[in-house]
N, C-alpha and C positions, 0 to 999 in steps of 0.2 A: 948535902944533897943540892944538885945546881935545878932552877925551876927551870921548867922548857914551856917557853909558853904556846898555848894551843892556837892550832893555824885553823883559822876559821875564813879560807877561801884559799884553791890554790890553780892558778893558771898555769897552760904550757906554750911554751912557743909560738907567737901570733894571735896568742887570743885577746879578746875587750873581752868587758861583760859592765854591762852597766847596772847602777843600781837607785832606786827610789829613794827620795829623803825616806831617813830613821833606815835603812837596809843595812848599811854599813855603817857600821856607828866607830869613829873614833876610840883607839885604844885595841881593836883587834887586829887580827895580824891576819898579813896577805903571804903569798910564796908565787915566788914567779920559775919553772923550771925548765929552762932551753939549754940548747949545747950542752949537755952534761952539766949544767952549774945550775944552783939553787940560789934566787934570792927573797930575803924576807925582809919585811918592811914591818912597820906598826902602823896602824893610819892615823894620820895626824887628828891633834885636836881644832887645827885651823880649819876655819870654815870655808876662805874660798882661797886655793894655792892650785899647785901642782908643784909636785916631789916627784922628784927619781930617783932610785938607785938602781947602780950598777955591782956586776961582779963578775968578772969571765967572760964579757961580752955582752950578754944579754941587760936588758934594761926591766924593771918596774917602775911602774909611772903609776900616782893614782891623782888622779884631778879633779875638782869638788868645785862647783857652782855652789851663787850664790843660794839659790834655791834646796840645798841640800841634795840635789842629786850627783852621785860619783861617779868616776867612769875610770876601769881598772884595765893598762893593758901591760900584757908580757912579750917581749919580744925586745927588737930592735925598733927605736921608736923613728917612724917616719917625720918629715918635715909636714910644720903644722898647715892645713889649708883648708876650707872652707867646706862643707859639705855638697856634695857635687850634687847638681840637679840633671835630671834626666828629658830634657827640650825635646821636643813638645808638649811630653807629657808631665806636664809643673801646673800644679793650681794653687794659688793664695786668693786673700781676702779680696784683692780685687779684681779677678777671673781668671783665665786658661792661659798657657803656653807666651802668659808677658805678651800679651796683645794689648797694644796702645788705644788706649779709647774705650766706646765702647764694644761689649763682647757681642757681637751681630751675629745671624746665624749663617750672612756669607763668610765672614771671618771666619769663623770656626769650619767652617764646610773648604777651605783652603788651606787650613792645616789638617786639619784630622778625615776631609774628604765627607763623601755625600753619607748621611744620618743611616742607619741600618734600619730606623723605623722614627716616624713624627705622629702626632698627632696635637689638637687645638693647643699652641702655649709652648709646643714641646721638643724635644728629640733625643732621640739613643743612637748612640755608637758601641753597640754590646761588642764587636770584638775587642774593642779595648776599654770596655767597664769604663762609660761615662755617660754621662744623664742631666741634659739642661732643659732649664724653664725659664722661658721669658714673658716680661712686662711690658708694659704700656701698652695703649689704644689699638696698638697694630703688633702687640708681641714681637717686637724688634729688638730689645735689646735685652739681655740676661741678667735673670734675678735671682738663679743658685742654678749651683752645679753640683754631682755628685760623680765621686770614680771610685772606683772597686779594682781596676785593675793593677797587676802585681807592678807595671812600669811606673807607675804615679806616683811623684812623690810633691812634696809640699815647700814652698820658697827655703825654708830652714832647714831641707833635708831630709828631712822624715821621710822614709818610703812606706808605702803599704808592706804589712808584715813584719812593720818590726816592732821592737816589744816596747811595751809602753814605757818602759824606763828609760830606754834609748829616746823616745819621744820627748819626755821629760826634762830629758839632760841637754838634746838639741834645742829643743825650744824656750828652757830655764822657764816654764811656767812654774806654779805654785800650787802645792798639794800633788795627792795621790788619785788622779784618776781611777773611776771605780768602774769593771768589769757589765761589758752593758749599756756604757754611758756615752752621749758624746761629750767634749772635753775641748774646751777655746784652746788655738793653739795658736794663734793671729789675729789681730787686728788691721783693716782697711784705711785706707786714705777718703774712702767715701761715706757716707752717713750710715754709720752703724753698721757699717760692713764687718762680716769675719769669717774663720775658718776655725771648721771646727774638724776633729776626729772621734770616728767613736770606735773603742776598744771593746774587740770581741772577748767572747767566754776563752781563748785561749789566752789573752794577755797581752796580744799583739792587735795593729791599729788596721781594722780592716776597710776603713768608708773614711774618704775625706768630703767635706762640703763645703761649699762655699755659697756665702750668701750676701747677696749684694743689695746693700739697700739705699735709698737714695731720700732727702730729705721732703715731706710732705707738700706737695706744690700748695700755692695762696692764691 
């Protein structure tokens, strides 16, 4: 009797799927099926690689961060490049849309245009789900931000709505993000700056923030 071993994931043509350290554990088997051709793989015991195989054209690729998060794709693999950010709307630890300096609120009112609503400290821009608060003596300069809309995404690519394994895998954070939470996904160049996400009840990262701190004046 020949053993067939059990395919415990099977993709088709074009798809990723990422997965969370301990998701896909080493030793079980992938299928990738495009063009008429099947290929299977076993996933390596190595902890950080990338393997491919080919058969008939199509390729499976699984690639594993240090972190233990994987990311499986079937198809034809594209050349490697960077995860694209979507300009303007990019926030990291140290404010919006890669503004030099500090984050003012005429700066911001030059990119993303006059505030939908302000108040003491404050402003919104709800057509596109973002929310900032400023500090100091004259509320001048920006001490977090929040965006909710589906265009935002974060300096390492992460967009709003994607699932938090994909977050994981871009970002090579550490551990499992829990459902509810927010969840550091950056560090600033300024005093205890960061960006954080918090992962909705569906699993996907719906709220970035960014929080900008600056160190205690003497």
């Amino acid at each position: 009797m020949i053993a067939v071993a059990l395919v415990s994931l099977v993709l088709h043509g074009g798809q990723v799927r990422y997965f969370l350290p301990g998701e896909l554990r080493s030793g079980e088997t992938v299928q990738c099926v495009a063009s008429g051709h099947a290929v299977h793989a076993t996933v390596p015991a190595r902890a950080v690689a990338t393997d491919t195989w080919t058969k008939g054209g199509p390729s499976l690729q699984i690639d594993r961060h240090a972190n233990g998060a994987v990311k499986v794709f079937c198809g034809t693999p594209a050349p490697a490049s960077p995860p694209k950010s979507t300009l303007p709307y990019v926030i990291g630890p140290n404010g919006l849309a890669l503004i030099r300096g500090a984050n003012t609120l005429s700066k911001l009112e030059q990119v993303y245009g006059k505030p939908s609503g302000t108040r003491p400290c404050r402003a919104m821009w709800k057509q596109i789900g973002l929310e900032v608060t400023f500090a100091g003596r004259s509320c001048a300069v920006l001490a977090a931000a929040s965006v909710t809309g589906r265009r935002w995404t974060s300096l390492s690519g992460v967009h709003i709505g994607d699932p938090v394994a994909k977050m994981v895998w871009l970002t090579q954070t550490r551990g499992s993000p829990t459902l509810g939470h927010m969840w550091v996904i950056g560090r600033g160049s300024q005093y205890r700056s960061k960006l954080v996400a918090r992962v909705g009840s569906k699993g996907t990262v719906d709220r970035f923030t960014a929080l900008l701190q600056r160190p205690p004046s003497r």
